[in-house]
VMD Tcl script that draws the C-alpha trace (Angstrom):
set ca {
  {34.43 -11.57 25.31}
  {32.81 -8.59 26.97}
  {29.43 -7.18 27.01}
  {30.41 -4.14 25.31}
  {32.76 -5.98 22.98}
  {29.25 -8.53 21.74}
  {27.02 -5.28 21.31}
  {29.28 -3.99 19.47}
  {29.56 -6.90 17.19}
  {26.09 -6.64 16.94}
  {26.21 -3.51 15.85}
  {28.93 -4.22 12.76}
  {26.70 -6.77 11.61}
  {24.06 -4.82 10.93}
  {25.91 -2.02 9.60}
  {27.38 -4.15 6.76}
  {23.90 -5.66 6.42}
  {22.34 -2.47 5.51}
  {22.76 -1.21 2.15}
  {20.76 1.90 2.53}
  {23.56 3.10 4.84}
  {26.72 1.71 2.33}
  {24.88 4.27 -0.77}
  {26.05 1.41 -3.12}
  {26.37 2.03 -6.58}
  {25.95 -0.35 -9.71}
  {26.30 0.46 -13.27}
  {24.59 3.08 -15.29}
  {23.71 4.60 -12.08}
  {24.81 7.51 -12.41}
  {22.66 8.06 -15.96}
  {21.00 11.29 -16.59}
  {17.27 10.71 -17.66}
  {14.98 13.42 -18.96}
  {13.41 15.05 -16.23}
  {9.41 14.12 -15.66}
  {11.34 10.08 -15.21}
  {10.07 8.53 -12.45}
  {11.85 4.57 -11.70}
  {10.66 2.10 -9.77}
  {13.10 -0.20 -8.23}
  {12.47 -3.69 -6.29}
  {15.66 -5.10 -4.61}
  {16.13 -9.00 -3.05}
  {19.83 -9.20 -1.82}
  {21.21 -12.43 0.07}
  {24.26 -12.39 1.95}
  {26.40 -15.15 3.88}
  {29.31 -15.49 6.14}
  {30.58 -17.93 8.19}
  {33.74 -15.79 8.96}
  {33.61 -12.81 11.57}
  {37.33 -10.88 11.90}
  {38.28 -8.90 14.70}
  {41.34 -7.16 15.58}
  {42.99 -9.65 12.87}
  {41.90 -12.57 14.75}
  {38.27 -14.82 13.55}
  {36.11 -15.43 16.21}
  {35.07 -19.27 15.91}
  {31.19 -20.15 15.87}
  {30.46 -17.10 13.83}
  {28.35 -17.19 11.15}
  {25.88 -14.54 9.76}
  {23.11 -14.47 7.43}
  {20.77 -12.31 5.62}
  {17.60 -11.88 3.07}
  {17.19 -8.05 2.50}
  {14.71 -6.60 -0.08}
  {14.58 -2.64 -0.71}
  {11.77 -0.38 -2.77}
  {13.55 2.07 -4.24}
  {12.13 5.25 -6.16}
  {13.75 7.88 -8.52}
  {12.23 11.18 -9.93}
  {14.11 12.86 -12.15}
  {13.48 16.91 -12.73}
  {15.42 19.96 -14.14}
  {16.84 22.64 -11.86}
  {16.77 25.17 -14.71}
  {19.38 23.76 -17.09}
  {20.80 21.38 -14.32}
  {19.10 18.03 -14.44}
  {18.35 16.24 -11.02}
  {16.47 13.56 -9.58}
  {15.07 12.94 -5.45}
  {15.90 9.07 -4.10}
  {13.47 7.12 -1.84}
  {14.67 3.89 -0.04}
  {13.21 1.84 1.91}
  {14.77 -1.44 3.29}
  {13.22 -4.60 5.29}
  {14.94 -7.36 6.09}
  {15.22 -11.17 8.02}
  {18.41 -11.84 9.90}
  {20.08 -14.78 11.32}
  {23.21 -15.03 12.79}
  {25.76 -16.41 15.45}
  {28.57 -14.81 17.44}
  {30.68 -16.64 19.55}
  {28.64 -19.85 19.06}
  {26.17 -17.56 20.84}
  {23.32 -17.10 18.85}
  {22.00 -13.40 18.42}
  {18.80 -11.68 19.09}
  {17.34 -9.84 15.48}
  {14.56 -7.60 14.84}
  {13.28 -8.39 11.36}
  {11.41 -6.09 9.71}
  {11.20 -2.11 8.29}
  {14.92 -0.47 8.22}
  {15.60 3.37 8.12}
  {14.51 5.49 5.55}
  {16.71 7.18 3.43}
  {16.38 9.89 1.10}
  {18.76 11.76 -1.52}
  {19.24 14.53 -4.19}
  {21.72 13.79 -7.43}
  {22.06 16.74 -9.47}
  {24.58 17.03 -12.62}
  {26.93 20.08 -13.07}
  {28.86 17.96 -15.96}
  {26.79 16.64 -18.31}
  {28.30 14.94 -21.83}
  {28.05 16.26 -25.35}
  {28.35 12.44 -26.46}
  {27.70 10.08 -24.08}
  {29.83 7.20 -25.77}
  {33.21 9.11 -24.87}
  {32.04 12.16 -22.62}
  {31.88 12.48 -19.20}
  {28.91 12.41 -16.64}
  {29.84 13.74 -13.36}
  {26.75 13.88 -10.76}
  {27.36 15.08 -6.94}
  {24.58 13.73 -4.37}
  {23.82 14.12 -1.13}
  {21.71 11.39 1.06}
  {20.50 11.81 4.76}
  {19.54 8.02 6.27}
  {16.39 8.50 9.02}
  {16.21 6.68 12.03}
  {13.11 5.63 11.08}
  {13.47 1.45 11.31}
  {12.75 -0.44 14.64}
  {16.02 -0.06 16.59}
  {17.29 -2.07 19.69}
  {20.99 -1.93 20.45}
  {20.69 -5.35 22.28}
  {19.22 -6.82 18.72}
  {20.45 -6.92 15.68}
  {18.29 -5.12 12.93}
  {18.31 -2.51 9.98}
  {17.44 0.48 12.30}
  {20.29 2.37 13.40}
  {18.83 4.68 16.01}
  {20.70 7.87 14.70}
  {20.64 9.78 11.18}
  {23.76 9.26 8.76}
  {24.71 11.70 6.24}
  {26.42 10.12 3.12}
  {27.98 12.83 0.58}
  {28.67 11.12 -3.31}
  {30.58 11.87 -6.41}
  {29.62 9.68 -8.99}
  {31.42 9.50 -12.37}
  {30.47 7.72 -15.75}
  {33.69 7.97 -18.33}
  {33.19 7.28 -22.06}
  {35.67 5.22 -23.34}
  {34.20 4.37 -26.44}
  {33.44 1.09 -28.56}
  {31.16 0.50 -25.94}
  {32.98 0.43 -22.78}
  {32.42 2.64 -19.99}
  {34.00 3.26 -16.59}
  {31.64 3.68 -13.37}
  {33.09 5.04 -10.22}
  {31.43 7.09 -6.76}
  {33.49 8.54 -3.76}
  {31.57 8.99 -0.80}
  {31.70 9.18 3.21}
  {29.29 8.32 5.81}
  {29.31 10.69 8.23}
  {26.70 8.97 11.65}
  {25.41 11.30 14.51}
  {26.92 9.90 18.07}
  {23.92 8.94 19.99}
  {23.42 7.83 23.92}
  {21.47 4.49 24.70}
  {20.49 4.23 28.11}
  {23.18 6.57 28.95}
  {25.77 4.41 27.36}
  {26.97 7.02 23.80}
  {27.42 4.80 20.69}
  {29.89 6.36 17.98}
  {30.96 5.46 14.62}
  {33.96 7.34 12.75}
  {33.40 8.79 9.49}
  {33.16 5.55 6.86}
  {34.77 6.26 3.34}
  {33.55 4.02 0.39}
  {35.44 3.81 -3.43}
  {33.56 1.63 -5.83}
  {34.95 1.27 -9.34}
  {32.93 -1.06 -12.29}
  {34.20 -1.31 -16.27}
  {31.07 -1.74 -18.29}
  {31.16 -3.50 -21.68}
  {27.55 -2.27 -23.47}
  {25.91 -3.74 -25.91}
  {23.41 -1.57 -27.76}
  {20.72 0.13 -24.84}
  {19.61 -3.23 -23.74}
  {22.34 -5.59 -22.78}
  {25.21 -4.94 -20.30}
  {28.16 -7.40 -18.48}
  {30.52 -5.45 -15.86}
  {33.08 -6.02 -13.73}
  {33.59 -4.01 -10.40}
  {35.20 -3.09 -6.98}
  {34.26 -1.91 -3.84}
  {36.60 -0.92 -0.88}
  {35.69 0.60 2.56}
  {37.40 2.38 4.95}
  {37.49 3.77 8.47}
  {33.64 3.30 10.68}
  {35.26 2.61 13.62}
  {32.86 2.04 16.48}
  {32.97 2.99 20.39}
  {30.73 1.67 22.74}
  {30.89 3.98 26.01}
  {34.42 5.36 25.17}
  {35.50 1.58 24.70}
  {37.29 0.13 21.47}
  {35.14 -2.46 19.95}
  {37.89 -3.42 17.66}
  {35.35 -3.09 14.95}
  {35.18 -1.20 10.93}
  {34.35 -1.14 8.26}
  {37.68 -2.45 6.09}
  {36.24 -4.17 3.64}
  {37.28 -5.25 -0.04}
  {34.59 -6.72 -2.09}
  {34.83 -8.11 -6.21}
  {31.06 -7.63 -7.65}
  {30.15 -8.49 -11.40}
  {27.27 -7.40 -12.89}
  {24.72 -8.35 -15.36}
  {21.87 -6.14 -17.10}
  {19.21 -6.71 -19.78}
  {15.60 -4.88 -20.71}
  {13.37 -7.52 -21.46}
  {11.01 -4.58 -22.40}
  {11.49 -1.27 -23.48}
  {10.41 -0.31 -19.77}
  {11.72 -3.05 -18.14}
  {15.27 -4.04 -16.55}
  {16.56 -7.18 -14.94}
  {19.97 -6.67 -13.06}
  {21.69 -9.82 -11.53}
  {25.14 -8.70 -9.26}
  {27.28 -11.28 -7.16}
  {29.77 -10.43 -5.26}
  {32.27 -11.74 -2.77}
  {34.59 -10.03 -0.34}
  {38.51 -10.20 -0.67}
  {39.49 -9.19 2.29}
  {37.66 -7.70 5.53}
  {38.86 -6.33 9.06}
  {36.73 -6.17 11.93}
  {33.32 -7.50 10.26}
  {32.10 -10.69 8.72}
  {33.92 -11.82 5.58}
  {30.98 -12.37 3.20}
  {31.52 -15.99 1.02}
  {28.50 -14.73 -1.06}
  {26.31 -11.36 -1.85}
  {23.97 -12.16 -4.49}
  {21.63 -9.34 -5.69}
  {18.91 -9.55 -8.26}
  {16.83 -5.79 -9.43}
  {14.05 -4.84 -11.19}
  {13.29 -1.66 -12.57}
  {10.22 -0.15 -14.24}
  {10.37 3.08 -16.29}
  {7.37 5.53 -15.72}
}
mol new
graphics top color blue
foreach p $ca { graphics top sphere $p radius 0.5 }
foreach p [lrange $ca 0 end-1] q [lrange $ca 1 end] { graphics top cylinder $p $q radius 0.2 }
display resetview
């Protein structure tokens, strides 16, 4: 395997690693709050894989590993009579992994900084059957520690991710949660060699089956699409094709307080690591 061909592998596993980048979604996300809101939200994700695909083939004595926590902020506010709210995220993470049977070099720590806008031009007369549409726009800072011959959180280059994020009424207590968006990463030159990335599409779909404001079970999907890399105007066979099942559990254990648990596990994946496990727990507080 080539030089280029294990930097770029390096690459992909960090890109999949950083959630910041993927704008994930989970559900109820997409809820307007009054403006004058403010949510705090603490993150501890854990992801495993002892599966790396590329070009259709696995490369043997792979196996990747990950504990990522992210502090997450919301504000909400009114734009005259169109509510919005301003996003603050900040990852950190450990890493571990193996390519090859070669293990990999990792910087641990801060990630990049990203931060977003989510206002609502649709918003429902009755949430239990109306619709909530919200369009967003995030801009990811390379902000984190970033060494293209380590693997890390810090990309090195900023990424602009545009969202549409839906919430559908369906009544008796079910909702549907969906977002569209695309990552769209600056090309950027590392010691003269130009890393580039095309644009990265990502559908997520969840059904949500609430119970009263307190309690919600969901199930949902997420698929990505295109990222593929180039290392010096070489192939690295690598993307970001990846089909994940999630399910989703929520409860306030206070008025002001919500647990979320999510697990997840991917379906099918081309030119990444095939992740056995993605288990996320969240806590939010309500200012």
């Amino acid at each position: 395997m080539t030089t280029t061909r294990i930097l770029g592998l390096a690459a992909l596993a960090l890109s999949l690693a950083a959630p910041a980048r993927a704008i994930d979604v989970g559900p109820e996300d997409y809820t307007i709050l009054p403006g004058g809101t403010t949510l705090g939200m603490v993150y501890w994700q854990h992801l495993s894989s002892d599966t790396l695909r590329l070009d259709g083939a696995e490369v043997p004595g792979s196996s990747f590993e990950a504990n990522i926590g992210i502090l997450r902020t919301l504000s909400y506010f009114d734009m005259g009579e169109t509510p919005a709210v301003f996003h603050v995220v900040a990852p950190f993470a450990g890493l571990d992994a193996d390519i090859g049977g070669v293990g990999q070099r990792t910087s641990d720590g801060l990630g990049d900084l990203t931060l977003g806008l989510t206002v609502w031009p649709v918003q429902p007369d009755s949430p239990e059957t109306g619709t909530t549409l919200g369009l967003s726009l995030f801009a990811t800072l390379p902000t984190g520690d970033y060494d293209p011959a380590r693997m890390g959180l810090g990309e090195g280059t900023w990424t602009i991710t545009p969202q549409i994020g839906l919430i559908q009424g369906l009544g008796h207590g079910f909702y549907f949660d969906g977002a569209l968006d695309v990552a769209l990463q600056r090309d950027h030159d590392e010691d003269g060699v130009n890393h580039e990335r095309t644009p990265s599409w990502q559908l997520q779909a969840m059904l949500r089956k609430q119970w009263g404001s307190t309690t919600s079970l969901a199930v949902g999907y997420s698929g990505q699409r295109g990222g593929e890399q180039s290392i010096g105007g070489t192939e690295t066979g690598l993307k970001t094709h990846r089909d994940q099942l999630r399910i989703y559990g929520s409860h306030f254990v206070t008025p002001t307080v919500q647990v979320q648990g999510m697990y997840g596990r991917d379906l099918k994946v081309e030119g990444g690591f095939d992740y056995d496990s993605v288990a996320q727990i969240r806590i939010v507080k309500v200012f």
